[in-house]
N, C-alpha and C positions, 0 to 999 in steps of 0.2 A: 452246511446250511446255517447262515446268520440267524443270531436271537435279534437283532437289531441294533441300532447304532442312534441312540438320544442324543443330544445334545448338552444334557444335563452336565455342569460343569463340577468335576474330582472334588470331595475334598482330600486332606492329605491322609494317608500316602499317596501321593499323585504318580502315576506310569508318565514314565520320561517322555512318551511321544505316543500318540494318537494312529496306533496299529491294532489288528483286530487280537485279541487273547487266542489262543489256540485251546480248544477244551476235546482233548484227547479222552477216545470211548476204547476200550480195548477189547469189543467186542462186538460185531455186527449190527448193522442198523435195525430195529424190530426186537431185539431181544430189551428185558428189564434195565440192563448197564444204560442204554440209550435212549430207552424211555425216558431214566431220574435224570440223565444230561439234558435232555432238551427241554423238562420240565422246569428245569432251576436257570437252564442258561438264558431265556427272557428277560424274569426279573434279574437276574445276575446282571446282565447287560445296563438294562434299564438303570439300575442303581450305581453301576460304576464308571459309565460313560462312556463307556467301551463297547466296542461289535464282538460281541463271542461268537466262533467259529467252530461248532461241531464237526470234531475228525472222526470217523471212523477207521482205527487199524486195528484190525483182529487177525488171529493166528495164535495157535502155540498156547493154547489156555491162556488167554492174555497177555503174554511172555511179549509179545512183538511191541502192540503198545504201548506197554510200559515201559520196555527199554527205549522205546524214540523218548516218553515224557522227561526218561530219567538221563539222559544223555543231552537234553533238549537245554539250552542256556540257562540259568535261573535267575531269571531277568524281568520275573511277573507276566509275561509273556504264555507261558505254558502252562496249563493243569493236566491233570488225569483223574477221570473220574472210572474207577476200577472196583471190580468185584472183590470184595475182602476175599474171596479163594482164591484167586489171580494171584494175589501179593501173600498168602498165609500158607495155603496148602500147594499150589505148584513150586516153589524153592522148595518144597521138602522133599517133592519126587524129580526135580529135575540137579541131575550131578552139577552142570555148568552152567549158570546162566547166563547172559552176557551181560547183569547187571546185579547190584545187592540191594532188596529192598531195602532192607534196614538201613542202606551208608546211602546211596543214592535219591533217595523219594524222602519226604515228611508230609507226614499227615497235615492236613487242612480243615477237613469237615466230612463228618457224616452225610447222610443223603436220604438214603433209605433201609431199612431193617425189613431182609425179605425173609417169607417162607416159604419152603415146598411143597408142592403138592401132591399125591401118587394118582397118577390120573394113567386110565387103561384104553385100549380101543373098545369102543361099544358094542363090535361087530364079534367080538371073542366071548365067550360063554361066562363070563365073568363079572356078576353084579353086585359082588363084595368083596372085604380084603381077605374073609373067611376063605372063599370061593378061587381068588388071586393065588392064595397060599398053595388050595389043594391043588389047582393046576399045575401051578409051578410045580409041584411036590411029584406031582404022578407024570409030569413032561419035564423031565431035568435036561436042562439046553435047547429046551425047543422056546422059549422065550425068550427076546432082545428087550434092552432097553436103550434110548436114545441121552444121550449128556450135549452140554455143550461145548465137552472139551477134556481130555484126561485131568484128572485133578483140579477140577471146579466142583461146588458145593453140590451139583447135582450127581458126579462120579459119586464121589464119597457117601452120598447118602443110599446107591444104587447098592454099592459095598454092605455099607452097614446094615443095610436090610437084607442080604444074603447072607450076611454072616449070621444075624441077630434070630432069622427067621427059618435058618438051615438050608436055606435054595438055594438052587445053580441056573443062572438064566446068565447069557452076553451081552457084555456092554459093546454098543456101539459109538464110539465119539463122531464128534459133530465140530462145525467149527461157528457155533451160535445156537440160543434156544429156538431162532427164527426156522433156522434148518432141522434142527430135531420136530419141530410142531410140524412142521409141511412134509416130512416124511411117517409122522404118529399117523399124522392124518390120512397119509396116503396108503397106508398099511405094510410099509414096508420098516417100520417098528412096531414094539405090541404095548409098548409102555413107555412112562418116564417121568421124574419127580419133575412137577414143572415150575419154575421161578414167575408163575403170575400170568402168561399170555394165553394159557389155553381156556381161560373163564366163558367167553363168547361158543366156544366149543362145547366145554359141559354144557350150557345150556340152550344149545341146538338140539343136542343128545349125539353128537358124534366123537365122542371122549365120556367116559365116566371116570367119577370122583370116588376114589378108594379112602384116602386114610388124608390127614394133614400129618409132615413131617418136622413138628415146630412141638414147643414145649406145652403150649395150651391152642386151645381152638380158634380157627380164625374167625373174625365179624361177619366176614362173609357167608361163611358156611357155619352157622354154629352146631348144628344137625350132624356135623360128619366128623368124628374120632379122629384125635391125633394118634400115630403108634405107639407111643406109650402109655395109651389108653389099653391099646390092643394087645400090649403085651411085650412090646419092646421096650424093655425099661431102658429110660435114658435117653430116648432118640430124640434128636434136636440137632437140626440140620440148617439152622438159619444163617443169613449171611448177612454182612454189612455194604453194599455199596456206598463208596464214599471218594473224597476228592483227594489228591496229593498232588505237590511240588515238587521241580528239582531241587535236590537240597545245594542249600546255600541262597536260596528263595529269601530277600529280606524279612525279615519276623514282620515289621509294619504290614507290608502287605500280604504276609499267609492271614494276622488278624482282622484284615479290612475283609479280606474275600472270606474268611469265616463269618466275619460277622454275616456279612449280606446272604451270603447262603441258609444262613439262618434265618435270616427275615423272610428268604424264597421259601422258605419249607415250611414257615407259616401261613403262608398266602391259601387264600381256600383253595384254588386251581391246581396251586401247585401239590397240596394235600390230598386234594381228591384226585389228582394223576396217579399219586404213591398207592393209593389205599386203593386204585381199581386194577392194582398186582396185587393184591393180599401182602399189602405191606402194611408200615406206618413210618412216617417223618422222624428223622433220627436227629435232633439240631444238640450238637453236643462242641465244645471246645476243640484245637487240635493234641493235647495229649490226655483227651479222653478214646477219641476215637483211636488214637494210638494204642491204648490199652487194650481196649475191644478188640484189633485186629490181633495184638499178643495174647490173648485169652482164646482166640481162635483158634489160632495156630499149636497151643499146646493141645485143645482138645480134641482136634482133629489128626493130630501126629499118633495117637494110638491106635486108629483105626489105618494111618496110610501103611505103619509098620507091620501091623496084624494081617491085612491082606495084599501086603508087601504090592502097594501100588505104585506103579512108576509112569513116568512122563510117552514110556511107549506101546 
């Protein structure tokens, strides 16, 4: 889907010739990844005189995607706008991949800083995270939860609350949060931390709101305890969505499309797209975001080793 095509004349770094950008989602159309791409890719367009062209390739915890971005000419021509767990925590549990984030991609721009949320089916006897615990506790395995993908920020947080809370419930992977909500909902999951879309659900009352999985309470809900309120010290599950290049992308333009990304993330629309995921706008440099995504990765690598999670 085109963000549009202005007319508004480059300045420099100017693109050699008048083709649309390709803005690679490495994750179904409807989940969060797709949401901040299409959010940003208007004004993005709008500001660079260029037609951005949202791709959707998902597969493989993001792994698909990102290998077209990072294989993809670096020519200003391609982005990838990916889940910091895509590029952080899947190279940790996958042996081969067919690409190395770290030699392949360079960071460009943050996007969004999301959290999770532990959201239950309404129709299960379970109105608290009290109440979650003792189920799970007295039905060991009779519980699924939904991700959107082995080794995305919602697996791991799925982990870290079994490990942290003593229960044994089944993950099921997915291949998008779009797919996890339409099966919560249909009842053929009973749970799952959700990255922002099930908000219109909680408040139909066909989903209930357990816990937030982030370090302090969301704006949204300030009424409803994070888990380490509850007693999981430490839990913080939050992820970065954010943009990358092929590397060898000339530096002028990785800071041109930083900068305007950043202008995009200020705009109110574009703002209040982020924030009705229980997010917020992340407008940062690219070797800030670069760090973020390595501060990720180290504190996510003790829990993939601890419950020895793998890409199968």
């Amino acid at each position: 889907m085109a963000a549009g095509l202005p007319a508004a004349t480059l300045a420099q770094p100017a693109w050699p010739a008048a083709k649309p950008i390709r803005l690679i989602v490495n994750f179904p159309a409807g989940g969060s990844p797709d949401v901040v791409a299409r959010a940003v890719a208007t004004p993005l367009a709008a500001a660079l005189g260029q037609q951005v062209v949202v791709e959707n390739r998902s597969g493989a915890g993001g792994i698909l995607g990102a290998d077209a971005a990072a294989k993809a000419a670096p020519d200003g021509y391609t982005f990838l706008l990916s889940s910091g767990s895509a590029l952080s925590i899947v190279p940790l549990i996958t042996p081969k991949l067919p690409f190395d984030p770290a030699k392949d991609l360079v960071p460009v721009a943050a996007g969004a800083r999301l959290e999770l949320f532990l959201v239950v089916r309404s129709d299960l006897p379970i109105n608290s995270y009290a109440d979650f615990i003792k189920y799970a506790k007295a039905n060991p395995g009779k519980l699924t939860y939904g991700t959107p993908g082995n080794g995305t920020s919602p697996h791991i947080a799925g982990e870290m609350l079994k490990s942290q809370a003593g229960i044994f419930t089944v993950h099921i992977p997915y291949r998008g949060s779009a797919a996890v909500m339409q099966d919560l909902l249909g009842g053929q999951v009973d749970y799952s931390f959700d990255p922002g879309i099930a908000f219109p659900h909680i408040k139909s009352g066909k989903l209930r709101l357990l816990a937030v999985g982030s370090a302090k309470r969301s704006p949204l809900y300030p009424g409803t305890a994070t888990l380490a309120e509850l007693g999981l010290t430490g839990f913080d599950t939050g992820t970065t969505h954010g943009f990358w290049a092929p590397a060898g992308t000339p530096q002028p333009i990785i800071d041109r499309v930083n900068a305007e990304i950043n202008k995009a993330l200020a705009l109110p629309a574009v703002a209040e797209t982020i924030r009705g995921l229980g997010a917020e706008p992340t407008p940062m440099g690219p070797a800030a975001f670069g760090q973020v995504i390595r501060n990720d990765l180290q504190r996510y690598s003790v829990i993939v080793k601890e419950r020895k999670i793998t890409a199968d």
